[in-house]
C-alpha positions as CSV (number, residue, x, y, z in Angstrom):
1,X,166.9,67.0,107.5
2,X,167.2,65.3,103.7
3,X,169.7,68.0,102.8
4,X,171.9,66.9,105.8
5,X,171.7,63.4,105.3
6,X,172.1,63.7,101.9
7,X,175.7,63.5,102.4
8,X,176.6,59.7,103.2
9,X,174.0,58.8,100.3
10,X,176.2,60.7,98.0
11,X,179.5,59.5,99.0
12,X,178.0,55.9,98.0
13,X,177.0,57.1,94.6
14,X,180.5,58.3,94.4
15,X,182.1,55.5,94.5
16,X,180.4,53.2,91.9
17,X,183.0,50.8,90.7
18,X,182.3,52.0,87.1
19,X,182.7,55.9,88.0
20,X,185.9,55.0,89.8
21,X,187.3,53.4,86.4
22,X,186.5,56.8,84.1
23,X,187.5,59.1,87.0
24,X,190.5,57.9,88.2
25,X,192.3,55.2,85.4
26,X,195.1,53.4,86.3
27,X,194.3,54.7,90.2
28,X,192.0,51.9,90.4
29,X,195.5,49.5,91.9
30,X,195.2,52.0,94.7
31,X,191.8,52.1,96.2
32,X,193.3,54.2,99.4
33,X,194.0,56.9,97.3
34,X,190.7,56.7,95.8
35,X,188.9,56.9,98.6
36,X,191.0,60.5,99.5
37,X,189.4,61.6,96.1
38,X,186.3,59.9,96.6
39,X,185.7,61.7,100.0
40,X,187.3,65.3,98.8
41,X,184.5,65.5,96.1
42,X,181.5,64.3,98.7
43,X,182.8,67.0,100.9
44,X,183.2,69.7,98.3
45,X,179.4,68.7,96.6
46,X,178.1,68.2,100.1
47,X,174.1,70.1,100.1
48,X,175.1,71.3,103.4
49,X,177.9,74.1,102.1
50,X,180.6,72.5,104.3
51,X,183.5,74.0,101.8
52,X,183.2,76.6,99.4
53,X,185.9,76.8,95.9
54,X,189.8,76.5,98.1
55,X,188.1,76.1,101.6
56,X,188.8,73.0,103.5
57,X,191.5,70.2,103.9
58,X,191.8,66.7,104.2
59,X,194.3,64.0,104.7
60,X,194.4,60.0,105.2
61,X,196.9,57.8,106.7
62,X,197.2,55.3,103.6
63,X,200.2,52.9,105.5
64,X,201.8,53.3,109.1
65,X,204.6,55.6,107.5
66,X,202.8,57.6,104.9
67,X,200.3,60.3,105.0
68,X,198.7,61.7,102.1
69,X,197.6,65.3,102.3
70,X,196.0,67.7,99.7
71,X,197.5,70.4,98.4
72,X,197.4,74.4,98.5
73,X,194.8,75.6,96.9
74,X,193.0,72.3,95.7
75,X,189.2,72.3,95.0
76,X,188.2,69.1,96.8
77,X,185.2,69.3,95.0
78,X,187.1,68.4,91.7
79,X,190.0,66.5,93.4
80,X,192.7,64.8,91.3
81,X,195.4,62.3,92.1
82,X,197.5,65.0,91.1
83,X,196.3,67.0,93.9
84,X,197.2,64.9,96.6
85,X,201.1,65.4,98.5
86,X,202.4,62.5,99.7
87,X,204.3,63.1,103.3
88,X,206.9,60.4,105.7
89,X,204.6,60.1,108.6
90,X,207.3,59.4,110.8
91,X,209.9,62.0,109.6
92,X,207.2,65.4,109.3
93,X,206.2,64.1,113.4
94,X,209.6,64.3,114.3
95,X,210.1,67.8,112.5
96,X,206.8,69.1,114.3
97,X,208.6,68.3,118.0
98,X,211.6,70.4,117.2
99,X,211.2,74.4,117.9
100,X,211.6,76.0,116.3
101,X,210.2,74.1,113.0
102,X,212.0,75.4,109.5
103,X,210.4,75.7,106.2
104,X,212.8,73.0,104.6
105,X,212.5,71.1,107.1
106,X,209.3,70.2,106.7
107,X,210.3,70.2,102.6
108,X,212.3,67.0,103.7
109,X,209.2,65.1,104.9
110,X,208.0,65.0,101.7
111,X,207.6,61.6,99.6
112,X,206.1,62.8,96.1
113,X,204.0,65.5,94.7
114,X,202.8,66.3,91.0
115,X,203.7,69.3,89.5
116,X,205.3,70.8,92.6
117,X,202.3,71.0,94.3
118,X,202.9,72.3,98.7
119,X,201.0,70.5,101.1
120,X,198.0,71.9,102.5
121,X,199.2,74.5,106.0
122,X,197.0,71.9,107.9
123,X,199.3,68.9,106.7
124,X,201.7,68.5,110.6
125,X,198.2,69.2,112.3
126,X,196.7,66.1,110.0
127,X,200.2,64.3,111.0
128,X,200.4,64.9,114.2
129,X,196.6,64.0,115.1
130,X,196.5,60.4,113.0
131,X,199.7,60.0,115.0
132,X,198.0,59.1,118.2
133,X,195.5,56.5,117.4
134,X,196.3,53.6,114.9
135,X,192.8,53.3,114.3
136,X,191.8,56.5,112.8
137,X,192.8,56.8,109.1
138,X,191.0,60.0,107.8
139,X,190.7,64.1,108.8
140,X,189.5,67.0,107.4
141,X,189.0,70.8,108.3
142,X,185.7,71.7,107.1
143,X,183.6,75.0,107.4
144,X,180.0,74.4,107.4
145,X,177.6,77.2,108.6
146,X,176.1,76.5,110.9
147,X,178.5,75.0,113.3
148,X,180.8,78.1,111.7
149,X,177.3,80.4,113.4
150,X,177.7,78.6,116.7
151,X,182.1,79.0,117.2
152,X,181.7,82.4,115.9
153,X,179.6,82.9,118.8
154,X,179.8,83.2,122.8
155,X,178.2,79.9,123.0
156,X,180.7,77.9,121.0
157,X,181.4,76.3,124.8
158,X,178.3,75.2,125.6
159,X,177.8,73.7,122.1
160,X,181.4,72.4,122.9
161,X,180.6,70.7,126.5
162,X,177.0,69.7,127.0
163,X,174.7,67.6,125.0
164,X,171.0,68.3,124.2
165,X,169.4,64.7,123.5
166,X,170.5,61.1,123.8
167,X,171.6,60.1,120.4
168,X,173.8,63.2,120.4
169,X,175.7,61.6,123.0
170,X,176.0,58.7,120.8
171,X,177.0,59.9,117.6
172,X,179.4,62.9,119.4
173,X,180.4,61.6,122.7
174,X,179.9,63.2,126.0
175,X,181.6,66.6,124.3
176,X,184.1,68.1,121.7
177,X,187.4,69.6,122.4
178,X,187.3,73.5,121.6
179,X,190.3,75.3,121.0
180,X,191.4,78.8,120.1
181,X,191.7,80.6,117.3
182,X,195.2,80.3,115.7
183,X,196.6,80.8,112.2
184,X,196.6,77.7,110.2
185,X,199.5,75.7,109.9
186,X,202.2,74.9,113.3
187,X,200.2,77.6,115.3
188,X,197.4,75.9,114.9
189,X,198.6,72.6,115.3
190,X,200.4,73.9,118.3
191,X,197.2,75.1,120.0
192,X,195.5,71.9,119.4
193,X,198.7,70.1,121.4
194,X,198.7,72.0,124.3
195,X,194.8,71.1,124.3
196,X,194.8,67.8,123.7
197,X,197.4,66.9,126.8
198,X,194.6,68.6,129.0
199,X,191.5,66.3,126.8
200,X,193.7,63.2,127.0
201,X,194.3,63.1,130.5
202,X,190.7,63.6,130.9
203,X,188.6,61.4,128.6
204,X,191.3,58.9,128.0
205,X,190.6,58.7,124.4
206,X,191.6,61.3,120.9
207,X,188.4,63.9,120.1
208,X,186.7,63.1,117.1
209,X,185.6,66.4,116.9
210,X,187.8,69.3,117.6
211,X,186.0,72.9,117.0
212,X,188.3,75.7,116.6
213,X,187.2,78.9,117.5
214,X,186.0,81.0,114.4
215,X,187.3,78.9,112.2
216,X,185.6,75.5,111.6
217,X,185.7,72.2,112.7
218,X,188.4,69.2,112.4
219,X,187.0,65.9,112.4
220,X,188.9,62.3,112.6
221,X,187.2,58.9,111.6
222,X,188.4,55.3,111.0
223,X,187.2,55.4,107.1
224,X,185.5,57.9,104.6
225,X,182.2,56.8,105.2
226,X,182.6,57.1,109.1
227,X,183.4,60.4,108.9
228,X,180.4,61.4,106.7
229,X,178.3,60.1,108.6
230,X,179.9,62.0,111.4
231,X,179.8,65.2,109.7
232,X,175.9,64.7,109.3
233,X,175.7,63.7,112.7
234,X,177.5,67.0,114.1
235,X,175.6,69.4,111.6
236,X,172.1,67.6,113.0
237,X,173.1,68.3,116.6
238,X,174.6,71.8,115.7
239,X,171.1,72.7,114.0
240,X,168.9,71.5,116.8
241,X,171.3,73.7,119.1
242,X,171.0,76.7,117.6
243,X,167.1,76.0,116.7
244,X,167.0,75.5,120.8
245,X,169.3,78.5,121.9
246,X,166.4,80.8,119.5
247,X,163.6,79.0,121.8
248,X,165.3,80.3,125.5
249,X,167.7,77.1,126.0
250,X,168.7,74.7,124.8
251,X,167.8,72.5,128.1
252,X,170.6,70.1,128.5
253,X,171.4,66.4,129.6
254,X,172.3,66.4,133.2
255,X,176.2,65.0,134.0
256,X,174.0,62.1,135.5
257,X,172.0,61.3,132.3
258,X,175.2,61.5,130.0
259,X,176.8,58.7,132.3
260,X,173.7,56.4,132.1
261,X,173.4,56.6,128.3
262,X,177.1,55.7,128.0
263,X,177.1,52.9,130.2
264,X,173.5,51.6,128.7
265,X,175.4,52.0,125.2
266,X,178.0,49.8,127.1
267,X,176.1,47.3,128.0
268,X,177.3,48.3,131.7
């Protein structure tokens, strides 16, 4: 338990205004971009093996018409300003709704990058999915192990729709979308689409978690540090699943109990 909530403690070392100066200079005029850097290396360090050396993306919506994504090949353990691609928010949406979706089309979306750097194959799902709510800011596609134990698995469903205890319905909702396994980049943003119209018309609201089978988990959060402490949320819950499915069960919430804790959370 220490390990996984070592996380959020971390990110606050991180960002020490005096550690901010030495790592990232003149940066320091643009504290959106160093909170990208600032999260990238929490997630990279993280005790809980979430990424490993090239693994894992991120991205943040740093005004309504820019998104900034990392790049191919970064180590967002080490992340640099330098590894960060700057994309039109608008324009890169617009190129994702066409079909099909060319390669320099999607080169026309973007704003800046050092050294030539490519986008990250995850940058039009990033774009599309901070596309629907204003209020979420930050995503990432992380691989820890043990929710990468339970999606790689036939019970990536269950861990998908039904909760175990009460404060897992209040850190993860009622349930996580799960989708299919795709190839990174448009397939994958495509599969999440044609999910997501069936989630929304549901539950009314955008997934913070969305597990994809075999191959991770994207999660969406207002800030950095919301989405840390979501991480350590999902990894607690994923852990006392697998812990439970070892013991016979888990035993799950009833439908019934689910509703009551939401509408108690309410205030209802």
């Amino acid at each position: 338990m220490r390990m996984l909530l070592a996380g959020t403690g971390f990110f606050l070392a991180l960002i020490k205004p005096h550690d901010q100066y030495h790592r990232f200079g003149s940066l320091m005029a643009d504290p959106l971009i160093n909170e990208i850097l600032t999260l990238g290396q929490a997630l990279g360090s993280h005790p809980a093996r979430l990424i490993l050396a090239e693994e894992g993306s991120l991205a943040s919506r740093v005004t309504e018409s820019r998104v900034a994504v990392s790049r191919r090949g970064a180590h967002l353990a080490h992340l640099l300003a330098s590894d960060v691609v700057h994309l039109d928010l608008k324009r890169i949406n617009e190129i994702i709704a066409q079909d099909p979706v060319l390669p320099e089309d999607l080169a026309g979306a973007q704003l800046h990058a050092d050294y030539g750097a490519e986008p990250h194959e995850d940058a039009t799902l990033f774009a599309w999915l901070l596309a629907l709510d204003p209020a979420l800011r930050v995503a990432v596609h992380i691989h820890p192990v043990i929710v990468d134990q339970i999606t790689a698995s036939p019970r990536a469903r269950q861990f998908a729709d039904r909760r175990t205890v009460h404060n897992e319905v209040l850190a993860l909702g009622a349930a996580s979308l799960l989708v299919n396994y795709a190839d990174p980049g448009l397939a994958l943003t495509r599969e999440i689409q044609k999910k997501m119209i069936l989630w929304r018309d549901r539950n009314k609201s955008v997934p913070r978690v969305i597990l994809v089978q075999n191959h991770g988990v994207v999660l969406l959060a207002e800030t950095g540090l919301v989405l840390l402490r979501l991480i350590d949320a999902l990894l607690k819950y994923a852990e006392l699943f697998a812990g439970a499915s070892l013991l016979g069960g888990p035993v799950f919430l009833t439908p019934q109990a689910i509703t009551q804790i939401e509408q108690h959370h309410r205030g209802a």
